[in-house]
C-alpha positions in Angstrom: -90.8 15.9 2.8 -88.1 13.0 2.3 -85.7 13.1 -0.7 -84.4 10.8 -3.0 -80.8 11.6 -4.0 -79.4 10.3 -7.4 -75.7 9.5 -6.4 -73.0 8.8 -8.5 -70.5 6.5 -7.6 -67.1 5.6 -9.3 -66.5 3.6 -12.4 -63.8 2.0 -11.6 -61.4 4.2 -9.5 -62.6 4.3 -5.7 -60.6 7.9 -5.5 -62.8 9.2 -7.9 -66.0 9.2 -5.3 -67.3 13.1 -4.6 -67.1 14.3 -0.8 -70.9 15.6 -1.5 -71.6 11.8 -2.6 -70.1 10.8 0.6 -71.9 13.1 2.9 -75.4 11.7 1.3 -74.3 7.9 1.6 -73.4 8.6 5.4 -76.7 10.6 6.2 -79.5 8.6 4.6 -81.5 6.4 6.1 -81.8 3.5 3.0 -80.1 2.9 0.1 -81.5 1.4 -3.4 -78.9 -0.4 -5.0 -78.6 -2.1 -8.5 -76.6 -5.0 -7.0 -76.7 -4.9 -3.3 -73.3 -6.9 -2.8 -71.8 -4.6 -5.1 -73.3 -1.4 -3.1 -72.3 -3.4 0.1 -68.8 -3.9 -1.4 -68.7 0.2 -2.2 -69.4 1.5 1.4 -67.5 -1.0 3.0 -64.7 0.6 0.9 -65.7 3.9 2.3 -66.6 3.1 6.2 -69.8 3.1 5.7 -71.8 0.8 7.3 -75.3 -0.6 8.8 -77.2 1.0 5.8 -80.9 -0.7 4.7 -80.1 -1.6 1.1 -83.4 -2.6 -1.0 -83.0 -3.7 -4.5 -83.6 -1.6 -7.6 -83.8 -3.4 -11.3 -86.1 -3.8 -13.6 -88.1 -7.2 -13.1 -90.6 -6.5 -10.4 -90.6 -2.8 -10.6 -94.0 -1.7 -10.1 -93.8 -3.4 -6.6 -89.7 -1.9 -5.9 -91.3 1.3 -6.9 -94.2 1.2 -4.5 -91.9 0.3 -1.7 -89.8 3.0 -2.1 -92.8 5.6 -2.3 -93.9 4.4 0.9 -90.6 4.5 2.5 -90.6 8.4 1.3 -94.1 9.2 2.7 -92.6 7.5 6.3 -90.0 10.3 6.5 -87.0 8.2 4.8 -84.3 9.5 2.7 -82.9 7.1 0.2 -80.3 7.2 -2.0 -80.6 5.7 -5.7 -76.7 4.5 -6.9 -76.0 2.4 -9.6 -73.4 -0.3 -9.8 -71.0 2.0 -11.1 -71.4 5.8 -12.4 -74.4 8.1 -12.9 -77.8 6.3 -11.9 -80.1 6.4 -14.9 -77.5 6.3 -17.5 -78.7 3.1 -19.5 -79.3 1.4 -15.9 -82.5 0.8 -14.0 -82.5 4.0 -12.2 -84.6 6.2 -14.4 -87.8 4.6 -14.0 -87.8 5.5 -10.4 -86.9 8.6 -11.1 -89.8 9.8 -13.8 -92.4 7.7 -11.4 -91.5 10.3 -8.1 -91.0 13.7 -9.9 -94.1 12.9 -12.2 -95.6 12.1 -8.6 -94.6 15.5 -6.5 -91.7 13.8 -4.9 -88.3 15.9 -4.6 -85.7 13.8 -6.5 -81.9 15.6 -5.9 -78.9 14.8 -8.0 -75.4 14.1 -6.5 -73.5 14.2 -9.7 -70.4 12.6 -10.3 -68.3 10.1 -12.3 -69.4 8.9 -16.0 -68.2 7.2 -18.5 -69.3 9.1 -20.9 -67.8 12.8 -19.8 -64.3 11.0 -18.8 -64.3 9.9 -22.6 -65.4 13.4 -24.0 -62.8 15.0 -21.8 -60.0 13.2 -23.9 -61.9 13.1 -27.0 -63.6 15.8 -27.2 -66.8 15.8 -30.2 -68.3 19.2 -31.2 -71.7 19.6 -31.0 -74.6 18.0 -31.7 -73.5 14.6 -30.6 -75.9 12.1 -29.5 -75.3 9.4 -27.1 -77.2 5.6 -27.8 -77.0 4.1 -25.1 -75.9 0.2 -25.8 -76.6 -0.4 -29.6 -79.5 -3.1 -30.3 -78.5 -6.7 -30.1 -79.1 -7.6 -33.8 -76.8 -6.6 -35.8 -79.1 -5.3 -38.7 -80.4 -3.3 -36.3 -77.6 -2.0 -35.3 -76.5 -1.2 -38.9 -79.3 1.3 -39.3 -79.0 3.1 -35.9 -75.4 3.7 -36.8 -76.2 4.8 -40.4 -79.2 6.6 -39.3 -77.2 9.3 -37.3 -74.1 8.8 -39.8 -75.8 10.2 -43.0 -77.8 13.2 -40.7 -73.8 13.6 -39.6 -74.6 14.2 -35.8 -71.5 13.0 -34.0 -72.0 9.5 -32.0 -71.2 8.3 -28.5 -72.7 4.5 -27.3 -71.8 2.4 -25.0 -70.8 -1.6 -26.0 -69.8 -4.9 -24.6 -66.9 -6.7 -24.9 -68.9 -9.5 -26.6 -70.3 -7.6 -29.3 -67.4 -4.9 -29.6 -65.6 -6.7 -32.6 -69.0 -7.3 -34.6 -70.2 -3.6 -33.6 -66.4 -2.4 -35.1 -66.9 -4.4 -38.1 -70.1 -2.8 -38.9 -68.6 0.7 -38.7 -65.9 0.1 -40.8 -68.6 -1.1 -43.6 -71.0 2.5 -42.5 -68.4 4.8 -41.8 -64.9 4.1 -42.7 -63.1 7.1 -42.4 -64.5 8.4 -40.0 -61.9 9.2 -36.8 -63.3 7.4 -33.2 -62.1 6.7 -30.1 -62.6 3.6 -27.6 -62.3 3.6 -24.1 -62.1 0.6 -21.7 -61.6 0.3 -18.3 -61.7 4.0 -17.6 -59.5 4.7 -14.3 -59.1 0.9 -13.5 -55.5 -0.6 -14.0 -55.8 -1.5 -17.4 -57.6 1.8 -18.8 -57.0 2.1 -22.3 -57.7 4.8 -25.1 -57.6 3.7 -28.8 -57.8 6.6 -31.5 -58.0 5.7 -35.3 -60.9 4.7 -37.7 -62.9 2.1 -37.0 -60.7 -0.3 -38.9 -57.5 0.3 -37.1 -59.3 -0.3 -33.7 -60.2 -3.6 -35.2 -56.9 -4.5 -35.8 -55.9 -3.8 -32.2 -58.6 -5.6 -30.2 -57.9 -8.5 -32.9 -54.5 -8.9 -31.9 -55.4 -9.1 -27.9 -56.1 -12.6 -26.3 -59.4 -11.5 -24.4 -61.0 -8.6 -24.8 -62.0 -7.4 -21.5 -64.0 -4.7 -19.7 -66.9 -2.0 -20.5 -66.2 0.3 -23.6 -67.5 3.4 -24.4 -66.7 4.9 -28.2 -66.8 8.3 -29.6 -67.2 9.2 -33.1 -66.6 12.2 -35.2 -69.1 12.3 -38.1 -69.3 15.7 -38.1 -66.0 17.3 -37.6 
């Protein structure tokens, strides 16, 4: 039977790929991609080159899905990658993913980078933590998420954008003010950068930058 491998790729850093991750981009036959000119732009990077690259997102899914299924039952291996980390990880990936292994289909993971873990490993929460994902848009509904896990004190990791960062800051300084967090942006890029303090004194720093820039991922100890 054919396989699908879940590969991570890097988040930033291109040195950060796996050699296991490149043995699997090298062998397969096809690769679904999030973005295909980012994927193209990743293998290039590596050498690799003359790979099928299909599309995998969320608008037309059913049919991508399909597709893939019947590129498996042809004697295809395909890798799934994201356009940057762990496939799956609040990207379209999963859903291809539950529909094969609830289908018989062997799914493999190729672990690797994630933004998540490279956080944790310099901000370390003790368990349970829970990880949300990117908060709801509305900001009402983001208020009771946060306040939800708050007052059960599990300790809280999410992802954010730059765009809603300042609002999303603001709203944890109201829920949780004393409580220590820690931001990370543009983990292993050029301009990788770690803030520590409560949600207040991050604030202050991203207030006093021009542009806030880059994708954030924040830690939080409610329960320390």
């Amino acid at each position: 039977m054919s396989t699908l491998y879940v590969v991570a790729t890097p988040i930033g850093n291109l040195g950060d790929i796996t050699l296991r991750a490149l043995e699997v981009l090298k062998s397969v036959d096809i690769i679904g991609a999030e973005t295909a000119s980012i994927a193209r732009k990743l293998l290039s990077a590596y050498g690799i080159s003359g790979k099928k690259i299909i599309t995998v997102r969320e608008v037309g899914r059913e049919k991508t899905y399909e597709y893939i299924k019947s590129l498996l039952d042809e004697g295809y291996d395909i890798a799934i990658i994201s356009d940057a980390g762990t496939p799956g990880i609040s990207d379209p990936g999963n859903g291809i993913v539950d529909t094969l292994l609830a289908e018989g289909y062997e799914v493999v993971p190729v672990p690797g980078p994630s933004a998540i873990t490279a956080l944790l490993s310099v901000f370390p929460v003790r368990d349970p933590w829970v990880f949300l994902g990117f908060l709801p848009k509305k900001k009402g509904k983001r208020k009771k998420v946060l306040e939800l896990f708050y007052n059960i004190k599990v300790n809280i990791v999410f992802y954010e954008t730059p765009y809603k960062i300042v609002e999303t800051l603001e709203i944890l300084s109201d829920v949780m003010p004393d409580t220590q967090m820690c931001l990370g942006r543009e983990i292993t890029k050029k301009y990788e950068e770690f803030i520590v303090g409560t949600p207040g004194e991050i604030l202050e720093v991203l207030l006093d930058k021009k542009e806030i820039k880059g994708e954030i991922v924040c830690a939080l100890r409610v329960n320390k």
